[in-house]
N, C-alpha and C positions, 0 to 999 in steps of 0.2 A: 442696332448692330453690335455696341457694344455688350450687348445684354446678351445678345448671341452666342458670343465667342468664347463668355464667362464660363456659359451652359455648356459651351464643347470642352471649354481646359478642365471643367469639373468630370465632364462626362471620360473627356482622355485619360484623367486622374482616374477615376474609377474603375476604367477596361486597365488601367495599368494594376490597381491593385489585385481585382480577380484574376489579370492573367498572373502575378508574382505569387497569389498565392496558389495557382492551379500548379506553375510550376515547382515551389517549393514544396508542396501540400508533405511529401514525407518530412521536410525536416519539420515540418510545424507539426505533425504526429509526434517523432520524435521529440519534441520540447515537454509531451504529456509524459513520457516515462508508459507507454502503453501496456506495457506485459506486467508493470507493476500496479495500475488500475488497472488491466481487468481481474487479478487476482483481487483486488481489493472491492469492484464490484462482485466477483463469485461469492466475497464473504458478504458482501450487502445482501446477496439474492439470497442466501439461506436463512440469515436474519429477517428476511422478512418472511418466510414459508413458515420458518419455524413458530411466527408469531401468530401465522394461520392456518393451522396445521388443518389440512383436509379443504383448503380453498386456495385456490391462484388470486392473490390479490392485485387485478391490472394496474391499478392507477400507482400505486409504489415499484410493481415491478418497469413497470414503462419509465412513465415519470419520473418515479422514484430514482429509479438506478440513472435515467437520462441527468438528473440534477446533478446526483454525488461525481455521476465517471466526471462532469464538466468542473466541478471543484477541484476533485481530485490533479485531476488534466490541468490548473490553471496553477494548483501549489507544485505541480510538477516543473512548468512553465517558470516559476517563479526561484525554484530550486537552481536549475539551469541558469539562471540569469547571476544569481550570487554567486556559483562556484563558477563562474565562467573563465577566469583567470586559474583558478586549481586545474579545471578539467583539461585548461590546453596542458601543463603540466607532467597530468596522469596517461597512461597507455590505454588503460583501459577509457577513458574519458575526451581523450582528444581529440577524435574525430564527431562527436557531438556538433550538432549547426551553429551555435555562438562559438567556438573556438575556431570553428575551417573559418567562419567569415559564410557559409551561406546565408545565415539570420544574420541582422543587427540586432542593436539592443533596445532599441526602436521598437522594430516590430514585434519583439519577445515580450515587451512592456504591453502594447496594444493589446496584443496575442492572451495573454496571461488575463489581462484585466479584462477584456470581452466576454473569456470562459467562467470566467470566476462570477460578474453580474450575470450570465445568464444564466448559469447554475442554483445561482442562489435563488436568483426569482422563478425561477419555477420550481424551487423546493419552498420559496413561504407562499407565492401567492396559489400552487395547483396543486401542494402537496400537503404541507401543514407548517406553522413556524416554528415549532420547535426542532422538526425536523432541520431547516435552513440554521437557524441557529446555533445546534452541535455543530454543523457541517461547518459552519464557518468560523466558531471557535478552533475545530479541527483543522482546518486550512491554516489557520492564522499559526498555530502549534509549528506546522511542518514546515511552512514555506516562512517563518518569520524567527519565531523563538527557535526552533531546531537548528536551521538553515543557517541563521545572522548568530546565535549566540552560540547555544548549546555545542554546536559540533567544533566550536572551537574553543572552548573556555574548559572544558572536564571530559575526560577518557569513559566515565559516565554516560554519555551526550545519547546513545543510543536508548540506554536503559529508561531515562528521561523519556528521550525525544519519539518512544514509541508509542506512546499514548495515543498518539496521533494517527500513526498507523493501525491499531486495534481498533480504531473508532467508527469505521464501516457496516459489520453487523449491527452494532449498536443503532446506525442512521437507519439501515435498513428495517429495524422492529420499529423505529419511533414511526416512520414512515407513513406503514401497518397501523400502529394503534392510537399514535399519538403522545405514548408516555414511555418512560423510560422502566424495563420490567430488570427483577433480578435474573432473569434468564441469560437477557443481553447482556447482563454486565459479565455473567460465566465467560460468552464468548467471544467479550471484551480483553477478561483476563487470561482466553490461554491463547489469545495474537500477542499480548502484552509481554507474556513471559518467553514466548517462539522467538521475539526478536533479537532478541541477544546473540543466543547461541547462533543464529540464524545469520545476525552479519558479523560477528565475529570471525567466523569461519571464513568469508573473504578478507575479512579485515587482516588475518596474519597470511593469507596470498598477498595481501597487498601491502604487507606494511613497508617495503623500501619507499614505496610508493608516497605512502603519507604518510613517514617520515620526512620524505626531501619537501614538501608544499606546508607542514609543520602542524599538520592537524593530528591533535593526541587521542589516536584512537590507542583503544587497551592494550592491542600487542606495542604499539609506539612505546607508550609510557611506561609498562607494569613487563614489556618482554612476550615474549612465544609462549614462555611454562605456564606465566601463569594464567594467561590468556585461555591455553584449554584447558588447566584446572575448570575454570568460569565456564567454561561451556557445558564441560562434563556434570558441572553443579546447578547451572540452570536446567539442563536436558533432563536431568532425576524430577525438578521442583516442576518439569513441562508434562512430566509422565502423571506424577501426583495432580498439577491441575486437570490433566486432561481427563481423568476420573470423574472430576465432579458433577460433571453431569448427570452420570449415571449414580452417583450417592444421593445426589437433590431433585433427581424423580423428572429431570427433564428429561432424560433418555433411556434405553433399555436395554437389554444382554446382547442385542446384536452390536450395539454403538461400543460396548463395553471390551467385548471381545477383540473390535477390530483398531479401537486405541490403545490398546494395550499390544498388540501386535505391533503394530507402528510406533510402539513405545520404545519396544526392546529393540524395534531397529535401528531407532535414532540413537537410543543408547549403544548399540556398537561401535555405528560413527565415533561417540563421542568418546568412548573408550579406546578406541584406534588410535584418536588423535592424539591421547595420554601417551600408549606404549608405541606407537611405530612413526619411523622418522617419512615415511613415505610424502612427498611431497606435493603429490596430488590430490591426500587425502583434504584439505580443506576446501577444496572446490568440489569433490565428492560430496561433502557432509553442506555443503552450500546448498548443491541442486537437489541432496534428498531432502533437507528440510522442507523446501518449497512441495514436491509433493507431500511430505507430512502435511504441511499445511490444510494443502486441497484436500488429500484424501481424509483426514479430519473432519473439514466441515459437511465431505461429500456423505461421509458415515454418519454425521448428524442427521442430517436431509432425509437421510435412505429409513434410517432406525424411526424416522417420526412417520415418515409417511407410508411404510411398507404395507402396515395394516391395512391404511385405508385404498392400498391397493387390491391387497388381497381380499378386501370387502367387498369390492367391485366385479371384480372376477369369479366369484362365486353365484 
């Protein structure tokens, strides 16, 4: 009998936890930062096409992207849980599930560490280990070194702390082939150099913001001027890398044309933000980045695979 009772308080615990999470299921979405993995599986999927140019590689595009969005989702998870004291704080971060009180820190902890092993094991044991192994360097980068150190010790922390962020296409080719190609590392370095200018541009919408909670991002420390100085001077160095593709024969006059178009419009942004005092221009220059972003890799994708559509179709 009493063996009975064990099996129902386990079995009660268990209808308690699926019903707690059926009910909370968006904040625990939310604990992934979702709009910011799927941009960052979008760069995993082209990384891995680009690494097969003229074949659909299922088992990286399934598996593959199902491992990383789960890592990704779990340093997101993890992200969340260290700033959960800034986020109640911030405006834009307050209403987050660890600050209202619908998460604990409990189940942010479980939550995070569940996503994170199962991500990883199905990227060493169904995908390849080196694969799992960036992944989880990469995880450890954002959700540890960035998160605990970097964003609060140097006005730098982004510059740093994006490596981590650029490391999805890269997971995505290793995925594919198994090794780490100089291709990926192109389109390792023009996420790496986007990221600056890219959160800068919210960083001086926000800096009352993180000034009062005392995290020294660059408008904090170094001011507004010079902050888009730095933008305008990454956005030039974003235009130049984003060329190299087409100078080292991965891509072709279509890719060429249409990053150079998205070149010269990021650099207006970034020129704007020099001469006019407009004050909505940094969340402007926020939201076009992220389409530069996409439409970048989407011009990648397009410029590799066009031919071998037009192959078909004849």
């Amino acid at each position: 009998m009493a063996r009975n009772l064990t099996m129902s308080d386990g079995s009660l615990r268990a209808a308690f936890s699926v019903r707690h999470f059926l009910q909370h299921w968006r904040d625990y979405l939310e604990l992934c930062k979702p709009n910011v993995v799927a941009l960052m599986v979008f760069t995993a999927v082209v990384g891995e096409l680009l690494a097969s140019p003229g074949q659909l590689p299922w088992l990286a595009l399934t598996l593959g992207n199902l491992g990383i969005a789960l890592a990704s989702g779990s340093a997101a998870a993890i992200n969340h849980l260290v700033d959960r004291r800034v986020d109640a704080q911030m405006a834009r971060t307050r209403a987050r599930p660890l600050p209202t009180g619908h998460l604990n820190t409990s189940q942010a902890v479980v939550f995070a560490a569940v996503l994170g092993v199962l991500g990883l094991s199905i990227l060493y044991f169904l995908v390849n280990p080196l694969t799992a192994m960036l992944t989880f360097l990469s995880l450890m980068g954002y959700a540890f070194i960035y998160t605990l150190y970097l964003k609060r010790a140097t006005p730098q922390n982004i510059v740093i702390g994006g490596a981590a962020g650029a490391a999805p296409p890269v997971l995505g080719w290793v995925a594919v082939t198994g090794q780490v190609d100089p291709h990926a590392l192109l389109l390792f370095l023009i996420i790496f150099v986007w990221t600056p200018p890219h959160f800068w541009a919210l960083a001086i919408h926000r800096r009352e913001e993180y000034a009062k909670v005392d995290i020294p991002m660059l408008p904090v420390t170094h001011g507004d001027r010079f902050t888009r100085l730095q933008i305008l001077l990454y956005t030039v160095l974003l235009v130049a890398t984003s060329v190299l593709p087409f100078s080292t024969g991965m891509s072709g006059p279509l890719y060429l044309a249409g990053a150079l178009a998205l070149g010269v419009w990021y650099l207006y942004y970034a020129v704007q933000l020099m001469i006019s005092a407009d004050r909505s221009l940094p969340m402007k220059a926020f939201r076009f980045s992220i389409t530069y972003l996409m439409a970048i890799f989407a011009l990648l994708l397009i410029d590799s695979y066009l031919p071998y559509l037009l192959s078909a179709l004849r």
